[in-house]
C-alpha positions as CSV (number, residue, x, y, z in Angstrom):
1,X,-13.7,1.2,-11.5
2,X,-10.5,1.5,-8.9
3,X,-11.4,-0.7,-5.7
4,X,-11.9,0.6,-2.9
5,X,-8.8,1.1,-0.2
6,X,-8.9,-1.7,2.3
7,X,-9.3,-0.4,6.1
8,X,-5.8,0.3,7.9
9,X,-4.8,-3.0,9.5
10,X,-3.5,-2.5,13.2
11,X,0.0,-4.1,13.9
12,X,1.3,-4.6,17.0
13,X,4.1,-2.1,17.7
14,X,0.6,0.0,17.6
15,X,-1.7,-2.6,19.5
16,X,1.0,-2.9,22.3
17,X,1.0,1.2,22.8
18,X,-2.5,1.3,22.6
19,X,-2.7,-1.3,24.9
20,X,0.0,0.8,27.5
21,X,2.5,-2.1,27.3
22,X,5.8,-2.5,25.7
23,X,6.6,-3.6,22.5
24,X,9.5,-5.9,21.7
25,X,11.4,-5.6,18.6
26,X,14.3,-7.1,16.7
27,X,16.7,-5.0,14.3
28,X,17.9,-6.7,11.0
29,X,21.2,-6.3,9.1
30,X,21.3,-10.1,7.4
31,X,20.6,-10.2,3.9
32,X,17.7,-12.3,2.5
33,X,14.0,-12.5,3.3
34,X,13.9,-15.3,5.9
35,X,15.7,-13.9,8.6
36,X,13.2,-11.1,9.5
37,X,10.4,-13.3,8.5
38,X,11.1,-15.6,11.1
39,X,11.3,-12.8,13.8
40,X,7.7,-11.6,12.4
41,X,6.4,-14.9,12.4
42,X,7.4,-15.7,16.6
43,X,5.8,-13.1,17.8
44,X,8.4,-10.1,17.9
45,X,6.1,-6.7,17.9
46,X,8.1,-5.1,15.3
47,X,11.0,-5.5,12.8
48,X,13.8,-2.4,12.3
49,X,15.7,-2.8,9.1
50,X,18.7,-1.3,8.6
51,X,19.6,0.5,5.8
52,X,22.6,2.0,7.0
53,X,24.9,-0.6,7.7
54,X,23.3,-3.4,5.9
55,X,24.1,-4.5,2.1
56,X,20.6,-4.2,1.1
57,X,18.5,-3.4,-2.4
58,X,15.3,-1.3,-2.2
59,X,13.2,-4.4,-3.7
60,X,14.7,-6.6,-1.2
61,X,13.7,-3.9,1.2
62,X,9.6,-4.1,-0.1
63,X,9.6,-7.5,-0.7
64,X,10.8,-7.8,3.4
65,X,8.4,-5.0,4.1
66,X,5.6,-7.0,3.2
67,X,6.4,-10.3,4.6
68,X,7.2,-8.9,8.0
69,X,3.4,-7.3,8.1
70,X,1.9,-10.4,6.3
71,X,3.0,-11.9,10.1
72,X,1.4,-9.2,11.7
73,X,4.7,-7.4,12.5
74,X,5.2,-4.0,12.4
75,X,8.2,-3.1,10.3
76,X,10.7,0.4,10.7
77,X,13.3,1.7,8.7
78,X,16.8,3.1,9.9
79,X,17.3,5.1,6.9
80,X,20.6,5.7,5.6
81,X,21.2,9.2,5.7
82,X,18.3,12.3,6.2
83,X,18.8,13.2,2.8
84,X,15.2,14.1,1.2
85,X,15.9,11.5,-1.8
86,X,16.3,8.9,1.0
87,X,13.6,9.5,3.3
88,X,11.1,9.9,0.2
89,X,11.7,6.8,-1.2
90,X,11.6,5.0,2.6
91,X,8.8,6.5,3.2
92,X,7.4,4.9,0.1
93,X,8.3,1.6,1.6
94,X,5.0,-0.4,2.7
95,X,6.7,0.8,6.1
96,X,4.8,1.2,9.5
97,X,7.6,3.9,10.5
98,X,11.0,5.5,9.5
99,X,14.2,6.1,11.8
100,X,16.2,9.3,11.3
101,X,20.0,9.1,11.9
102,X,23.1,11.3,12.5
103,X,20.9,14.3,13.2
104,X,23.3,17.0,15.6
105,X,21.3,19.9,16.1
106,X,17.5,21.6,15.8
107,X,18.6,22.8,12.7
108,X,19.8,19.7,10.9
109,X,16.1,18.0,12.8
110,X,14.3,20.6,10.9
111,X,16.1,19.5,7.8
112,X,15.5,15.7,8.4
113,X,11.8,15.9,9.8
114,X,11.0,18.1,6.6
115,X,10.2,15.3,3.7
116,X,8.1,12.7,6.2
117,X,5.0,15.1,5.8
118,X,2.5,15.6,3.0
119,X,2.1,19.4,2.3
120,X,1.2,21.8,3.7
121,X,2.8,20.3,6.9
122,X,6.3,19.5,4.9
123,X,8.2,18.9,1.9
124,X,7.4,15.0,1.1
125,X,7.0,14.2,-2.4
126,X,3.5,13.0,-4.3
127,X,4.9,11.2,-6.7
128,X,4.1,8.0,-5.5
129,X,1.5,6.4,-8.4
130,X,3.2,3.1,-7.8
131,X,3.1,2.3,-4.5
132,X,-1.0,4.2,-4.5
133,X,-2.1,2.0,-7.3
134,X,0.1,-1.3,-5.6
135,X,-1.1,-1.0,-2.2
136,X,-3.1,2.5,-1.9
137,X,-0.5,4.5,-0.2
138,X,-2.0,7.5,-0.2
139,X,-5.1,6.1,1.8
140,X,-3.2,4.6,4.6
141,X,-2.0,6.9,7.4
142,X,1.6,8.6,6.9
143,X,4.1,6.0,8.6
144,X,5.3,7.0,12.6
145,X,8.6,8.7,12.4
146,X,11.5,8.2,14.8
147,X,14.6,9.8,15.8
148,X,18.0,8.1,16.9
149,X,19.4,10.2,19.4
150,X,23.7,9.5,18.8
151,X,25.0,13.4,18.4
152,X,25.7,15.4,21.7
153,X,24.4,18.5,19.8
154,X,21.2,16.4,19.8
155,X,21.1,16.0,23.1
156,X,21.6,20.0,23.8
157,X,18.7,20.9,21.9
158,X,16.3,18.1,22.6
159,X,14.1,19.5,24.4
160,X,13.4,22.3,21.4
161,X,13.6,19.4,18.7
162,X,11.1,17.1,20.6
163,X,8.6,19.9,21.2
164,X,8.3,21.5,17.8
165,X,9.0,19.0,15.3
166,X,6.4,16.0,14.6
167,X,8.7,13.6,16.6
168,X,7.3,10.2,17.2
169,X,9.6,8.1,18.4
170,X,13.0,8.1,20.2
171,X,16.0,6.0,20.4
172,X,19.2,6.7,21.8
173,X,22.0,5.3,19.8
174,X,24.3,4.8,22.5
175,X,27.4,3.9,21.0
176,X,27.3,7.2,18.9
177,X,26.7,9.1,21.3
178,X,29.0,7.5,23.6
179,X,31.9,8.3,20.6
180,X,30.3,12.0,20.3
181,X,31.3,12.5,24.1
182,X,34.6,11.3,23.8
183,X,33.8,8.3,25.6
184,X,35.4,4.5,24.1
185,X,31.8,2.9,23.0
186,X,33.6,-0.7,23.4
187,X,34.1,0.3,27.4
188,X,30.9,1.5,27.7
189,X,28.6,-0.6,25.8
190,X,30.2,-3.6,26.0
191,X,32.3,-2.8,29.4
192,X,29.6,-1.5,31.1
193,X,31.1,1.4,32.3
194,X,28.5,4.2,32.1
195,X,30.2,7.9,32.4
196,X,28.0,10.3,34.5
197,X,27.9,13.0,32.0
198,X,26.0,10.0,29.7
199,X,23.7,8.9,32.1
200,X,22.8,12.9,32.7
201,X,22.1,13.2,28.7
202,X,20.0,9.7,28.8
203,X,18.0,11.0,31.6
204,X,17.4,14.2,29.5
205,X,16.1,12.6,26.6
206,X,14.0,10.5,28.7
207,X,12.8,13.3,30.5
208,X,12.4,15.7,27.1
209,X,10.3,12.9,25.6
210,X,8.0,12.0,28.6
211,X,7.4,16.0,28.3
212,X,6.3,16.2,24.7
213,X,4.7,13.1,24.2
214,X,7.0,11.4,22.6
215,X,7.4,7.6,22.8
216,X,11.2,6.6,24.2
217,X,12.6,3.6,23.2
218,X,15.1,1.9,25.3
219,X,16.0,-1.2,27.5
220,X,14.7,-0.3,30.9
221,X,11.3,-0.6,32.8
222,X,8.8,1.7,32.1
223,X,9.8,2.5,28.2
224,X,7.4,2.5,25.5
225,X,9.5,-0.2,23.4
226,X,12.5,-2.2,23.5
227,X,15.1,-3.6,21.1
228,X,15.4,-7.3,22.5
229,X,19.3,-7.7,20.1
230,X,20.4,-7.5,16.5
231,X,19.5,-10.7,14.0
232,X,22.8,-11.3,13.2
233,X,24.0,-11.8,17.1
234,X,21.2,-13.7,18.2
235,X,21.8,-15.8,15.4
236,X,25.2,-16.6,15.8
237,X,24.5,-17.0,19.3
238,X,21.9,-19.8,18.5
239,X,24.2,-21.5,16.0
240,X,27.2,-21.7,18.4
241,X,24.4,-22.9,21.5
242,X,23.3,-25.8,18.9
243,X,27.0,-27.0,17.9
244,X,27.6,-27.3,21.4
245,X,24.7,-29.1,22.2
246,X,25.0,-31.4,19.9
247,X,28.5,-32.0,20.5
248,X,28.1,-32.3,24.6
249,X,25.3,-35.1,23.0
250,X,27.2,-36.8,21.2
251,X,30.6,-36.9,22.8
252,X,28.9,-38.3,26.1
């Protein structure tokens, strides 16, 4: 006799929109399983993983999954691509959401958005006995799914792609966007120097999102979640501060 499926456990990227505050979250790109632990573990809303930039294995990825939400975390993926074989197989992930990258138009959103719902309302696979009889993935609700907002087609069509297509979630990847403008990221995220032509395109996507209901992710007041840094820079960051602690200690 198969047991039963347990009740849907409520993490708290959802408790903190439910609740109408923001949620803080933390992406990861160091290898290993105790790095985004730890960020689970103090209190950090939700985890991002990246698959697109980091060295990581798919059983590396579960095996992360799981501790992050054994903290109470809610854990995201930045897939790699929005290739269906990709998003299937994140989607498979004991995952609370997906992020979709490098999308440039409504057409390549339609594309990407297809495989992250069940039939009849899109193209994702059912091939999923392992991960059902593991952890019952066909009784839990289908994971949020996300869009990173980096292409200037994006941004000319958002207001289409955010009103017809099952978008959850959106974050503006502003280095790549930044690039896609023409615009040197290093001056503008790092130098602070903020064209006028992006400011106008962030303001749309805000504004496209507010309009359709869907949740905008960014580092301002008033946004539905923030990214607080990246694991590896707030690490290194905490490793230099201690050195020089202990050194200003010890050299007094």
């Amino acid at each position: 006799m198969s047991p039963e499926p347990s009740a849907p456990v409520t993490r708290r990227y959802e408790q903190a929109i439910a609740e109408g505050r923001m949620a803080f979250g933390v992406f990861c790109a160091l290898d290993g399983y105790a790095v985004s632990h730890l960020f689970a573990a103090v209190g950090y809303d939700f985890v991002i993983i990246d698959l697109q930039h980091a060295a990581y294995t798919w059983p590396e990825i579960e095996n992360m999954c799981f501790r992050i939400r054994a903290e109470g975390a809610s854990v995201f993926l930045r897939t790699a691509s929005t290739e269906p074989a990709e998003v299937n197989l994140a989607l498979d992930m004991p995952v609370d959401g997906v992020i979709l990258p490098n999308i440039g138009s409504l057409a390549e959103a339609r594309a990407a958005f297809a495989p992250t719902k069940f039939p009849p309302h899109g193209e994702r696979s059912l091939g999923n006995e392992r991960h059902d009889t593991i952890w019952q993935a066909y009784s839990t609700p289908e994971p949020l799914v996300g869009m990173l907002v980096e292409h200037v087609g994006a941004v000319a069509e958002i207001e289409a792609i955010f009103s017809e297509l099952p978008v959850d979630f959106a974050w503006i990847g502003t280095h790549d966007l930044s690039a896609s403008m023409g615009f040197d990221p290093h001056d503008v995220v790092a130098g602070g120097r903020v064209p006028a032509e992006l400011t106008a395109a962030i303001d749309r996507i805000r504004t496209a999102a507010r309009a359709s209901g869907v949740r905008f992710w960014a580092a301002e007041p008033g946004a539905d979640a923030t990214i607080a840094g990246v694991d590896a820079r707030i690490v290194r960051q905490a490793a230099i501060d201690a050195l020089d602690r202990t050194r200003t200690r010890l050299s007094s």
